[in-house]
C-alpha positions in Angstrom: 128.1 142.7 107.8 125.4 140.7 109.7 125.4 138.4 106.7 129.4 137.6 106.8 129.1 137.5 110.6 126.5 134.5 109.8 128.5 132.9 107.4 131.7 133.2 109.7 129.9 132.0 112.5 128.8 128.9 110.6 132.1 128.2 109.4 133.4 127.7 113.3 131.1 125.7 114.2 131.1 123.0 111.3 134.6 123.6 109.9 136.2 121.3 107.7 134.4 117.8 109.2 137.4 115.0 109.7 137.0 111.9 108.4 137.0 109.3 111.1 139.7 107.1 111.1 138.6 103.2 110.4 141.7 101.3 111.3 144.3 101.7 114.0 147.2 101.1 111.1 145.7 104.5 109.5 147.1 106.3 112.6 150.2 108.1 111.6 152.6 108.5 114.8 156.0 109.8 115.1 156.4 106.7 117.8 157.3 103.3 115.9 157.7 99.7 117.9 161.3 98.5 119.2 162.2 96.3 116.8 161.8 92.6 118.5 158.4 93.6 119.4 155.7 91.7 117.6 152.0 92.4 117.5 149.6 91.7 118.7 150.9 91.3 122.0 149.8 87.5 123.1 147.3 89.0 126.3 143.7 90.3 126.8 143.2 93.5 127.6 140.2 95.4 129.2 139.1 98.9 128.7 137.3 101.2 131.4 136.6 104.6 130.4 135.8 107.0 133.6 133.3 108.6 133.3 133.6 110.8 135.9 131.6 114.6 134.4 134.8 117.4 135.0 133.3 120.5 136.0 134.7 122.6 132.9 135.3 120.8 129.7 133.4 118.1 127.7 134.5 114.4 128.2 133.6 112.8 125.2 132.7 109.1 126.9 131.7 108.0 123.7 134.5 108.8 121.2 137.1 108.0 123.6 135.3 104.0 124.1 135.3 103.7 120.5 139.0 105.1 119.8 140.7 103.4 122.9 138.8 99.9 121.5 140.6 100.8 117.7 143.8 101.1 118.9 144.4 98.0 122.1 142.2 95.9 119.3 145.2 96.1 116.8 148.0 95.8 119.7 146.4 92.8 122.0 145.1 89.3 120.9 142.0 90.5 122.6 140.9 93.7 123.9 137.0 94.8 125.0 135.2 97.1 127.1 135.5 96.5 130.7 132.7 94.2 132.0 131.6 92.5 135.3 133.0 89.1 133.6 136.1 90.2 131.7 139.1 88.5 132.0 142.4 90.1 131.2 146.1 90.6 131.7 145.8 94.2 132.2 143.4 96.9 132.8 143.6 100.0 130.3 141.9 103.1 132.5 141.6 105.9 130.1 140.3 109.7 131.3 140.4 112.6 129.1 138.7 115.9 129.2 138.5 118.8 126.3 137.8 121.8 125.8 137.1 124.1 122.4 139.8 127.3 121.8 137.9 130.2 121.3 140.8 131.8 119.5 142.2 129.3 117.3 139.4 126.8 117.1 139.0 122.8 117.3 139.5 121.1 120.9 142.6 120.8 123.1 142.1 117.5 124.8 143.8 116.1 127.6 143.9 112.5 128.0 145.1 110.5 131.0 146.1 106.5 130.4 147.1 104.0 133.5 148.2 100.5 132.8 147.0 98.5 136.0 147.4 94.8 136.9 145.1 92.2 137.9 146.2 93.1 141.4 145.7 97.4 140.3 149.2 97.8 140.5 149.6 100.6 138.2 152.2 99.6 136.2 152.2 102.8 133.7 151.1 106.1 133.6 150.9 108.7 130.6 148.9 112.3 130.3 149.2 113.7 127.1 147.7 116.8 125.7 146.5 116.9 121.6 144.4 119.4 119.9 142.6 118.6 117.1 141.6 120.9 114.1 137.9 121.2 113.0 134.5 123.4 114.0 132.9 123.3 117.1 130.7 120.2 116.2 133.4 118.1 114.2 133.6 115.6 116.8 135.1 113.3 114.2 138.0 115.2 114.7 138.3 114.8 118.4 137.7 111.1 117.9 141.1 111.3 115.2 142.8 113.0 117.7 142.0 111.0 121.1 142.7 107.5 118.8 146.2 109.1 118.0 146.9 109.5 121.8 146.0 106.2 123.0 148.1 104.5 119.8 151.0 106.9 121.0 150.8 105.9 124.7 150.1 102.2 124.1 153.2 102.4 121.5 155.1 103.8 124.8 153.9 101.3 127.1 154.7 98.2 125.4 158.1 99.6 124.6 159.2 100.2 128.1 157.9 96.7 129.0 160.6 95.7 126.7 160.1 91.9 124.7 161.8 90.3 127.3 159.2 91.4 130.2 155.9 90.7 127.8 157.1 87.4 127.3 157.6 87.0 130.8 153.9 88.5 131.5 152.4 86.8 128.6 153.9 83.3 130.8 152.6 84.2 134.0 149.4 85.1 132.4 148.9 81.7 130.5 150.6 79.7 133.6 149.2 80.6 137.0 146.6 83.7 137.2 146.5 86.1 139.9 142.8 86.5 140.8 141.5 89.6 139.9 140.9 92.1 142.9 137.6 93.4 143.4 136.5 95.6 140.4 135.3 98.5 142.3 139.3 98.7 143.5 140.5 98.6 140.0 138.3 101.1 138.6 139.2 103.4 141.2 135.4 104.3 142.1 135.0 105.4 145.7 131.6 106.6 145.1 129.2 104.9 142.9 127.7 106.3 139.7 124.1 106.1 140.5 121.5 104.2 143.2 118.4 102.5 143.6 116.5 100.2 145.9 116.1 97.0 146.8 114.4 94.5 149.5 114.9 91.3 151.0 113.0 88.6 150.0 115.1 85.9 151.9 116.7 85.5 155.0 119.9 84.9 153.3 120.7 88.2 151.8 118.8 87.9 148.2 117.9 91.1 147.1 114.7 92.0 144.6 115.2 95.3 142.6 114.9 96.7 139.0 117.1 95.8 136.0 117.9 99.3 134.9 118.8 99.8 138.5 121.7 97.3 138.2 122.2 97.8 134.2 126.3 98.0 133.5 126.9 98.1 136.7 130.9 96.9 137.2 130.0 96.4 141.1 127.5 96.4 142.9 126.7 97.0 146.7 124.1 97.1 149.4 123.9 99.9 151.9 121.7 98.4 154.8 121.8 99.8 158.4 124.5 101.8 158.2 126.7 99.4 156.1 127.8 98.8 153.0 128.0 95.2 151.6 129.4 93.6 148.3 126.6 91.8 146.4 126.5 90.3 142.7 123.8 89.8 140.1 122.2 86.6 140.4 119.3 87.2 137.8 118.4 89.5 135.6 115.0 90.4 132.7 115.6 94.1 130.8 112.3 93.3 129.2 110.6 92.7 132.7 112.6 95.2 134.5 113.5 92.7 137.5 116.7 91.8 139.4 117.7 89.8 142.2 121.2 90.1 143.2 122.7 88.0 146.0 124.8 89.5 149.4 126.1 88.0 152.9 124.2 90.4 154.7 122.6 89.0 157.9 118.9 90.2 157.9 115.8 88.7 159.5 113.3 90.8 157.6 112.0 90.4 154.3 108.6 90.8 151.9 105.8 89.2 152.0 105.3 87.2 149.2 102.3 85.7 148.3 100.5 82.4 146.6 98.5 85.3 144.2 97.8 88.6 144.4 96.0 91.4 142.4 94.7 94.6 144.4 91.4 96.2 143.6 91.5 99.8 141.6 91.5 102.6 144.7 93.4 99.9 146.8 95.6 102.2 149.4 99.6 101.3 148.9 102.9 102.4 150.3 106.2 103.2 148.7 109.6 102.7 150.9 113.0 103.6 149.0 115.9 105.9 148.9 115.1 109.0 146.5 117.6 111.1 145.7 120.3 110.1 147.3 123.1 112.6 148.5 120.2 115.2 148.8 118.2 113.9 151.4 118.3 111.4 154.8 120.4 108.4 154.0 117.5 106.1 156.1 114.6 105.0 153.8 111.8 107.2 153.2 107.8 106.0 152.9 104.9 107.6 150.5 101.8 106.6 150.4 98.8 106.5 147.6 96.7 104.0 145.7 96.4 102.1 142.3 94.9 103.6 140.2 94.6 101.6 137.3 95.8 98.2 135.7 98.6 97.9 132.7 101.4 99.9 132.3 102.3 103.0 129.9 100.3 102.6 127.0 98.2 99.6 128.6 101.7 97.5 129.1 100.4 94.1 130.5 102.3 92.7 133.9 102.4 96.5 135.0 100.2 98.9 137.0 99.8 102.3 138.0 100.0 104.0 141.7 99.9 107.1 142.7 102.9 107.4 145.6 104.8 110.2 145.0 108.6 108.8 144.1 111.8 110.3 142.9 115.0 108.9 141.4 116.0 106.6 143.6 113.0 105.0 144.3 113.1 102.4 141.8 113.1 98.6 142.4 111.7 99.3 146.1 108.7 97.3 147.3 105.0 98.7 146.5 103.2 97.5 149.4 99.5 97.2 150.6 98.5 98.6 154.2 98.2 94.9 155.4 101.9 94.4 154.6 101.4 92.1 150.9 103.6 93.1 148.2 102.0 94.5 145.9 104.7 95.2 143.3 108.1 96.8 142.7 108.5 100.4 141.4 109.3 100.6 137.9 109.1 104.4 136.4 106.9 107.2 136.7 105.5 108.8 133.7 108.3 111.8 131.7 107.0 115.0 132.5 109.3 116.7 129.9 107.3 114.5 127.4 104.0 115.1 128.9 104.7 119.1 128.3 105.9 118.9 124.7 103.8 116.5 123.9 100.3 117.3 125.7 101.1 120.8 126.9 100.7 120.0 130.5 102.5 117.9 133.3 100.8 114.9 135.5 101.1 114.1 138.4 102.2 111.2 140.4 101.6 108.4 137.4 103.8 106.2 138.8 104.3 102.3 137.1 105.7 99.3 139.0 106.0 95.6 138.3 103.2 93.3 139.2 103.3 90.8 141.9 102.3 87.8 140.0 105.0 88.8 137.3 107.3 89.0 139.9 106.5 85.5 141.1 106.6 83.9 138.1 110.1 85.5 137.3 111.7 84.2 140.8 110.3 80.8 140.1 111.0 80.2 136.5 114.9 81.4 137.4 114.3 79.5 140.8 115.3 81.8 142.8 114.1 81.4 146.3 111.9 83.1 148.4 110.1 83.2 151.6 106.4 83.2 151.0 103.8 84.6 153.6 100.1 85.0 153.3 99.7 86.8 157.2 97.6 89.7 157.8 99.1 92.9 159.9 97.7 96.7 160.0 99.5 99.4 158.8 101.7 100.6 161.2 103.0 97.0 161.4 103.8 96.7 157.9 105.2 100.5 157.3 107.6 99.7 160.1 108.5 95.5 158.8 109.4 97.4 155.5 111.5 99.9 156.5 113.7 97.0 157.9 113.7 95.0 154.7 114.0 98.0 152.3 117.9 98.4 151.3 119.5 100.6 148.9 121.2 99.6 145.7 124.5 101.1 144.9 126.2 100.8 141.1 129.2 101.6 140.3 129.9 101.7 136.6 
């Protein structure tokens, strides 16, 4: 018995695997095209996927990217993934959410499409609900069955625009372009998907932080005193993990940069930022601790290693001496789920930031300006000049 219990169990979870569907013309649909409707429709579209986690269910971000992408890419002249530089007739916003049937087995997914303008007028709105047959980790399956939706609903939007009203659209689009509103509107994010820091190293609003911090970001904003500020990407090195984005925002504060700089092993630092935000004080917090050694994870050069306790949150804020020099910007700190499996035990406070002179060279090879300063303060002078210029990052994705 325990044996065909096994086997049964087995048989749920894999099932008969789907075959994933390679074209959007393999979709078989009850819905066909009004007749004077030609495709590909003669407008780009973009795609944004929200990726908002439901608290029951599985939203498969993934699978419903790839299948929404399938099916706008056979009906539009050009369709792609929403991006902070795509230009487009109309905006495809896609949610869905599933969940497996215990009973009859494969997922029952829900998925929710809105057609909005370049002004986030929605122009139309469709929820449809598809299960799709297969074991519990046939997600090939759920990918058939969320492509089938969108091909359905995008068959049902572009028949109630009618010929007549594309052509009209496809005109307006090609003639005189409304200007697209700001992207955080049209993705209909209030609050933003994840945070970091940042810290004036201007008087003009330019803002240091690190690349992951601003990675895929759609929109990007500066919370400073109290406020919130639009700000956009203005440089950008994944390999370096540094980021200066440029905002309006009125501030007399800011780093102090120098000519060169390389602190001695045992050197005492401090750490401002905004760790995990939501959970604790929305004003900036300060850690303090010391380098304690040179090069990054596995002896990374342009890196080093302080021990200031950080958090999530804390990255791209200013690693600072106790005579106010910037030292470097926060980076990472060391996995401690790694550590475990991989050396049985956890560390603490290995911490990695940028180094100054890497910085420098970045902000002057992408001449980007700066304010330099080579004065002297003590340390309650410089904890208190950067908690003025310490801002956080917020991304919306």
């Amino acid at each position: 018995m325990k044996r065909l219990a096994v086997v049964a169990l087995l048989a749920l979870l894999v099932g008969c695997e789907a075959t994933p569907v390679e074209t959007a013309s393999a979709i078989k649909t009850k819905k066909v095209l009004k007749k004077n409707i030609e495709l590909p429709v003669d407008y780009p579209v973009a795609i944004y996927v929200d990726k908002t986690k439901p608290e029951t269910g599985i939203n498969f971000f993934g699978k419903l990217e790839e299948a929404s992408l399938l099916v706008a890419s056979d009906m539009f002249s050009h369709a792609e993934m929403l991006n902070a530089e795509s230009d487009f007739n109309y905006l495809l916003r896609v949610k869905s959410n599933s969940r497996w049937d215990t009973v009859w087995g494969g997922y029952n997914s829900v998925v929710n499409l809105e057609v909005v303008d370049r002004q986030g007028n929605v122009v139309f709105s469709q929820e449809t609900k598809k299960g799709s047959s297969g074991g519990y980790l046939d997600f090939d399956a759920v990918y058939n069955a969320l492509a089938k939706v969108m091909k359905e609903s995008l068959i049902d939007f572009v028949n109630q625009q009618g010929a007549d009203k594309l052509t009209a659209s496809i005109a307006a689009f090609k003639g005189d372009k409304q200007p697209i509103v700001d992207l955080k509107s049209l993705i209909n994010q209030s609050k933003p998907n994840s945070s970091g820091t940042g810290f004036f190293i201007d008087k003009q609003g330019s803002v240091a932080t690190a690349a992951h911090v601003v990675d895929e970001c759609l929109a990007i904003e500066i919370a400073y005193e109290g406020k919130t500020y639009a700000a956009t990407l203005k440089e950008k090195s994944n390999l370096l993990d540094l980021a200066v984005i440029s905002s309006d925002i009125p501030n007399t504060d800011h780093a102090n940069i120098t000519e060169s700089y390389k602190p001695n092993l045992g050197k005492p630092v401090f750490v401002t930022g905004f760790p995990l935000s939501g959970i604790l004080s929305d004003y900036p917090s300060l850690t303090v601790g010391n380098v304690s050694s040179y090069g990054g994870l596995k002896g990374a050069k342009g890196q080093f290693q302080f021990t200031a306790p950080i958090q999530p949150g804390n990255s791209g804020g200013a690693v600072v001496d106790y005579q106010g020099h910037l030292v470097g910007i926060v980076s990472s700190s060391l996995n401690q789920s790694m550590m475990l499996e991989k050396a049985g035990t956890t560390a603490q406070n290995v911490n990695f930031g940028v180094e100054h002179q890497l910085f420098k060279k970045f902000l002057d090879k992408n001449k980007v300006g700066y304010v330099m300063s080579n004065d002297d303060v003590n340390f309650e002078v410089a904890s208190q000049q950067a908690l003025k210029y310490t801002n956080q990052v917020l991304c919306y994705q």
